[in-house]
N, C-alpha and C positions, 0 to 999 in steps of 0.2 A: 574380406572386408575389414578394414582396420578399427579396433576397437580402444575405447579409451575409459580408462580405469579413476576414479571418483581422483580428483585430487583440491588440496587446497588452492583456490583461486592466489593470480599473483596479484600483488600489491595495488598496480595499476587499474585491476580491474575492478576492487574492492567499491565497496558504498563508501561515498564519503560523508561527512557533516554538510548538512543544508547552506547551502553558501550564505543563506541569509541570517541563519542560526545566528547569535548572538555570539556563539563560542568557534566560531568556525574555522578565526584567524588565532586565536588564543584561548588555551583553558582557562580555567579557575584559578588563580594567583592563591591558593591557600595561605601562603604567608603574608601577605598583603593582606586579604579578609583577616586573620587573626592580630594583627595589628590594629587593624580599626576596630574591628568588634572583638572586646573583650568575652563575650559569651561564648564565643567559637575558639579563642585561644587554648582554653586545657583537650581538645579536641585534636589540636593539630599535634602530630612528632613526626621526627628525623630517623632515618636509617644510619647508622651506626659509623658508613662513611661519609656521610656526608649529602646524600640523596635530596633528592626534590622534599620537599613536604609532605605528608600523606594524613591520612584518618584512618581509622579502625570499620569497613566498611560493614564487618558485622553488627556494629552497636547502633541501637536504632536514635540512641542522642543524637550520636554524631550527625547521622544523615539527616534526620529532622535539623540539625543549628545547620549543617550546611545548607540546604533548601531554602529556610529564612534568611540567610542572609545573602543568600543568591538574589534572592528575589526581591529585599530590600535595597541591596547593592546596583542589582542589575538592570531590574525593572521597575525602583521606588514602589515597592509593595508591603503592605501590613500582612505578616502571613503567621497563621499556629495553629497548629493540630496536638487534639491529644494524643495521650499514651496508646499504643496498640491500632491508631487507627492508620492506614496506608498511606505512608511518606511516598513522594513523586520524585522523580530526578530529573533538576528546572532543562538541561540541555535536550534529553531524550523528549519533553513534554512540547516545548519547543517547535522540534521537527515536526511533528503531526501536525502543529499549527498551519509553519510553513507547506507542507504539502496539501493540505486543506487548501490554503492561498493560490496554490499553483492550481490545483483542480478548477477553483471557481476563476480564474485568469483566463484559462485555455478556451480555445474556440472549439474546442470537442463539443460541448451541448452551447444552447442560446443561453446569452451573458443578460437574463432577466433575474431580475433583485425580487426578492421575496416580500420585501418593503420599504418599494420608493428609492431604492439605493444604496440603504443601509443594510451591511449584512447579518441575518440573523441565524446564529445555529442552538444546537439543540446538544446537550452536553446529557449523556444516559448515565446515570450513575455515578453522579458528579462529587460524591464522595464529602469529606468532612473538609478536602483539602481543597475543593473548588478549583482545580489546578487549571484547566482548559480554558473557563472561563475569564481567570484571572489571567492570564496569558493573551488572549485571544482579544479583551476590551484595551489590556494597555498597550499591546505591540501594532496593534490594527484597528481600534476603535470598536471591531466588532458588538453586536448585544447577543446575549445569552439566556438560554432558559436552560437551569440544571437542573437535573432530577437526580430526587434520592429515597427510598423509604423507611430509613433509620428515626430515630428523633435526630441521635448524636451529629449523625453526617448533617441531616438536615441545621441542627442548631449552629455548628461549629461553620458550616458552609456558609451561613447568613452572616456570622460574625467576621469571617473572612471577606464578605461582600461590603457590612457596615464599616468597615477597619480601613476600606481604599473610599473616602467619598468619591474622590476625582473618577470614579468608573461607577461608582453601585448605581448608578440609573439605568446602566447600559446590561446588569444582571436581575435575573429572576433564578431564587429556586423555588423549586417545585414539589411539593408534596406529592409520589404515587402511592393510593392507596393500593393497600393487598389486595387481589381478589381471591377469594375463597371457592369460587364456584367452578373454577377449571377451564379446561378450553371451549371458546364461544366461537360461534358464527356469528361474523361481522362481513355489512356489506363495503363494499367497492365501491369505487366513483361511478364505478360503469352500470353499478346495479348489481351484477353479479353477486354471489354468496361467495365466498372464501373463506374457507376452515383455519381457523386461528388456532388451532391444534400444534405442539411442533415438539420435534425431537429438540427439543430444545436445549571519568565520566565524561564520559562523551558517547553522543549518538549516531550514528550516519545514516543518511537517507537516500536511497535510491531509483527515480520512477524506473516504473518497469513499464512495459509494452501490453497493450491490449488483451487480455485472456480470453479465448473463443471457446465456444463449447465444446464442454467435456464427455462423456459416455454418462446419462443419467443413471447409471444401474450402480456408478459406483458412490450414488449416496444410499446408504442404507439405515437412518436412524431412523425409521420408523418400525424399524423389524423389531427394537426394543425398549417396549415403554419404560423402563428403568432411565432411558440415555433419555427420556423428553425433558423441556424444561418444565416446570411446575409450580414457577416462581411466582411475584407478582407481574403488575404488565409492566412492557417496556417504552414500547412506543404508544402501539393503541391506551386507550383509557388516560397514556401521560398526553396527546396531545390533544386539543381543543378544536372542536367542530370549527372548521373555515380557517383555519391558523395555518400558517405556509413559510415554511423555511429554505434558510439556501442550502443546509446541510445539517446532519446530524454527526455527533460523534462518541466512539465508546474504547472505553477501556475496561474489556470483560471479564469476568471471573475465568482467569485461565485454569480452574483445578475443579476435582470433583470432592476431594478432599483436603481435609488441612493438615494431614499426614504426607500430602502429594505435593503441596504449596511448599514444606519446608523441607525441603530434598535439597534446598541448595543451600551449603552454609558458609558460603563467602560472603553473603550480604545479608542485610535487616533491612528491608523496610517498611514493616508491621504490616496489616492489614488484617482486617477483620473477616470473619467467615460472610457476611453477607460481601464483601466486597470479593472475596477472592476464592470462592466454591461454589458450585451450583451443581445439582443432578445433569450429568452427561458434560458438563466442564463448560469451556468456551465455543465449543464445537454447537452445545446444543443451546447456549446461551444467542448465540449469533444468529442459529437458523430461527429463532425467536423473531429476533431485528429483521429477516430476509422476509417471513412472512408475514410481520406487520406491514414491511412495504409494500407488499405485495397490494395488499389494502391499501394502503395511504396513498400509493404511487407518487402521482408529482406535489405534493404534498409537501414535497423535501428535494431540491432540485439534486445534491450527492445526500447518497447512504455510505457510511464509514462506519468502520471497525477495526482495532487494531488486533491483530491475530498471535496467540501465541507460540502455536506450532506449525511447520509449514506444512506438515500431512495434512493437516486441516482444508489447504488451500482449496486443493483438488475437490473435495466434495461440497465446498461451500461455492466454491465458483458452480459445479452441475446442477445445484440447488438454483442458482440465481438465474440461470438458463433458463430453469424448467418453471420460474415465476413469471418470464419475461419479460428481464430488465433488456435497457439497450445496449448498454456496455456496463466493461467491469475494467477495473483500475489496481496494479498492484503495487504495494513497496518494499523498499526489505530500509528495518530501523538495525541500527548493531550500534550493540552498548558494552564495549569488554568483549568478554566473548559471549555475549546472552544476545541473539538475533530476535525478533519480532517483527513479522509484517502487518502491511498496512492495505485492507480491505476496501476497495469501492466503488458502485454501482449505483445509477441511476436510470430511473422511468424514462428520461427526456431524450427525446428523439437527436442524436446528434447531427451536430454537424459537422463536424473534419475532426481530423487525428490531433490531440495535441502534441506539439516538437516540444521537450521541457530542456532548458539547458541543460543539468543532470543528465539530461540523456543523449543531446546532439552533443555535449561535448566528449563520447566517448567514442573508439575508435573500432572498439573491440563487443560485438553483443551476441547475443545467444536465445535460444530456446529451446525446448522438449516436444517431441512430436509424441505424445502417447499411446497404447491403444491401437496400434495399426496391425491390419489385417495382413494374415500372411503371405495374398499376393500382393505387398507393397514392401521394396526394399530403398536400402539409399537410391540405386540407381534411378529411380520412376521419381524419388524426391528433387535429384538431380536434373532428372529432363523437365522437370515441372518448373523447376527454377530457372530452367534455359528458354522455357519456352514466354514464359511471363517476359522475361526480359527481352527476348527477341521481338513481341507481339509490338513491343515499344518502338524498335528498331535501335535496340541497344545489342553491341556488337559482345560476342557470348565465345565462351571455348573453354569446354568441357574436359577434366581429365579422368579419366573412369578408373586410373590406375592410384590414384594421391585422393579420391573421390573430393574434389572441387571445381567449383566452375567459376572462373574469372570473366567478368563484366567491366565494359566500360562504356559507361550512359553519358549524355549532356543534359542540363536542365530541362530538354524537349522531352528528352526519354522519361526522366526522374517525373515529370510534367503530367505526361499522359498515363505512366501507372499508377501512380495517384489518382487521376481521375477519373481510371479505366477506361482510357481514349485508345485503345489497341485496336491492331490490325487483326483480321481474322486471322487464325492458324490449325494448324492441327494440333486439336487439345495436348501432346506429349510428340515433342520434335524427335527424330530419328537419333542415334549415338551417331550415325555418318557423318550427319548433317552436322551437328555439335563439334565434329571435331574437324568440319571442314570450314567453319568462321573464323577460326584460329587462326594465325598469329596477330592480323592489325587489331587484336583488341586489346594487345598491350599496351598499358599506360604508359611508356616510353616513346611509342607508334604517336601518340595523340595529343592533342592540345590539354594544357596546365589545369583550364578550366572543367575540363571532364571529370566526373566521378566514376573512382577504380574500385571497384568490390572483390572479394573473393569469397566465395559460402563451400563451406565444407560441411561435410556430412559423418557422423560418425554413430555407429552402433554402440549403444550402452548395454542395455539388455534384449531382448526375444521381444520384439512389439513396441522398442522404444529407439527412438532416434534423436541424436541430438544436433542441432542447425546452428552453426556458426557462424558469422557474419564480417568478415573485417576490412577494415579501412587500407586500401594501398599506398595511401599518397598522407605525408607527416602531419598538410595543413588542410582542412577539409574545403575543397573549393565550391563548394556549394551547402553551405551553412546549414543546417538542419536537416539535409536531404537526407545522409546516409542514414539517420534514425527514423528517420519516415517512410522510408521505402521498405529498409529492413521491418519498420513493422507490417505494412500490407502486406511482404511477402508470407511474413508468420500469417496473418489472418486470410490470406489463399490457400497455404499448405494445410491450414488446419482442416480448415472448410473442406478443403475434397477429401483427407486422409483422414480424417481424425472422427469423422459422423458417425 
């Protein structure tokens, strides 16, 4: 079986910047801001031939006068934080908007407003610098409720809200008080008791594909009360009996330490221990948030988070299973070389897969089959793949030797797997049979209109498989399909192999 060894992704495949980002078509003109804004000029220098412009991105001035003047520049905004407190970078802060935007767009859950129309989200931990908020009222109108439980954060956020009139109506912060008395039993909608207990510059943004469930055995923060969170509340106690929003969002303390936080010394941009540590890090900060929803359920039409490590993924995604959300939503943000994803699930019963451009416009996609049991090799992922597509009466031909199976479906085929309008079959087609549909599935054999796939299979490690997905034809003839079919097929493979 052919094996493929971790490599860096090619360029083509990389995340890009949010098309709607602000910065997407153009950076930050540093010479030009230092021209107009004399506060940001001793800030800017030259490399010694001649280079673009740069900053000092370990000094936390710098990055603080660049942030303001971005966000005066960019977005007419009054913005200042004090010394020490955690400076945001406007492009990376941005994305998370925009991908916010695309979640509440999509027809994956019903497009019901939390109120009357207007969108309301819920900013956790909204920090001194009020960044989400201020971003989210003036690029899209949205209203806001921050929370914080500093005075600082709290003061400096409100001044940041008094400082924009043209928006301060459309913001609230919010005082959460601490609670002293530890984990509570809180009830549900349903009634139910649920234990509130828990283990608790430039960006690119890229949606990813649906995450199905993972092996619950492999979250384990309960095993050590040290990793629980023990902080104040986050969601419960911050939100208000009957109060309903479209979305929540967090930017959580990625460290357990402030020893751990400054590991990296290409950059400054402050931050304070309540903003940037907590007992068991972002890992147990998060499963916080998963089991407040759990409670609140629709309460919140998305739950978001933005993630710092992607080990993380995996056990916050079996956590969100084992609460039962209805789906889960991922991103990947890349800023330099510092990557971060982006977390999110909701209560609401969907309705269809979202197609994001981000995503239908890629050619080339992928995923990880985890976790598989020892009678299950490429080959049976293979026949699973052949036979899904054949049930369509999509023409299929299998090569057992290159491990790929080449597809070519019509909008009828793309149509009915989508909608699981299949013909009956036997659950896993013969290799015979697979390789005796062969040759007229070639996309040369068939009309322009067809969609040509090819899925390969490759072993990573003992238990893992990774499913590749690509496009054969240069213009995609059928517009969103190939990212919507390749996601069902992950959400079939998982579902039989992966339980």
């Amino acid at each position: 079986m052919p094996s493929k060894k971790k490599r860096r992704r090619p360029e083509s495949e990389r995340p890009t910047i949010h098309p709607r980002n602000k910065y997407s078509e153009t950076r930050p003109d540093f010479a030009l801001l230092a021209s107009l804004y004399p506060s940001f000029e001793p800030f800017v220098f030259y490399s010694h031939d001649g280079g673009r412009p740069r900053i000092d991105w370990t000094d936390f001035n710098a990055t603080r006068e660049l942030t303001r003047v971005l966000l005066l520049h960019d977005h007419a905004l009054n913005w200042w934080i004090p010394d020490g407190q955690l400076c945001p970078t406007v492009p990376n802060r941005s994305n998370y908007i925009h991908w916010i935007e695309d979640l509440l767009a999509s027809d994956i859950i019903p497009k019901t407003n939390a109120s009357g129309g207007n969108v309301r989200g819920f900013d956790v931990g909204t920090g001194a610098n009020c960044i989400y908020p201020l971003l989210g009222a003036s690029l899209l109108g949205w209203s806001f409720v921050g929370s914080d439980v500093t005075e600082v954060a709290l003061e400096w956020a409100e001044k940041n809200v008094k400082n924009n009139p043209h928006i301060s109506q459309l913001i609230e912060i919010r005082k959460v008080e601490s609670c002293e008395d530890g984990p509570s039993m809180e009830k549900s909608h349903d009634g139910e008791s649920v234990s509130c207990e828990s283990n608790i510059e430039l960006s690119a943004c890229a949606v990813r594909e649906e995450v199905d469930p993972l092996p619950s055995a492999s979250f384990d923060l309960h095993s050590d009360a040290n990793k629980r969170y023990n902080g104040p509340p986050i969601l419960l106690d911050a939100v208000r009996d009957g109060e309903r929003f479209d979305f929540c969002m967090c930017n959580p303390p990625f460290f357990e330490t402030m020893e751990e936080a400054g590991l990296n010394p290409k950059t400054s941009c402050g931050g304070t221990p309540e903003e940037m540590i907590c007992s068991g890090g972002e890992k147990a900060f998060i499963t916080r948030i998963i089991e407040d929803s759990a409670v609140l359920k629709q309460s919140f039409r998305w739950y978001t988070s933005m993630v710092g490590r992607k080990s993380n993924l995996k056990s916050l995604t079996a956590k969100l299973w084992e609460v039962g959300v209805t789906i889960v939503k991922t991103t990947e943000f890349v800023q330099g070389q510092t990557c971060r994803w982006g977390l999110a699930w909701s209560f609401v019963p969907p309705v269809r897969k979202i197609v994001s451009l981000h995503v239908a416009e890629k050619n080339v996609m992928s995923f990880m089959l985890e976790g598989l049991q020892r009678q299950f090799s490429a080959i049976h992922i293979l026949q699973s793949v052949e036979s899904l597509f054949r049930s369509s009466g999509a023409a299929c031909k299998l090569n057992t030797s290159s491990f790929t199976v080449d597809i070519t479906a019509s909008n009828d085929h793309c149509d009915a797997i989508l909608k699981n309008e299949l013909q009956p079959l036997d659950e896993v087609s013969s290799c015979q049979h697979v390789q005796e549909t062969l040759n007229n599935s070639s996309c040369s054999l068939h009309p322009s209109n067809n969609l040509c796939i090819r899925v390969s299979v490759f072993q990573q490690i003992p238990g893992t498989l990774l499913v590749k997905g690509s496009l054969q034809q240069r213009d995609n003839p059928i517009p969103g399909a190939f990212s919507s079919i390749f996601q069902k097929l992950e959400e079939v493979l998982r579902y039989k192999f992966c339980r």
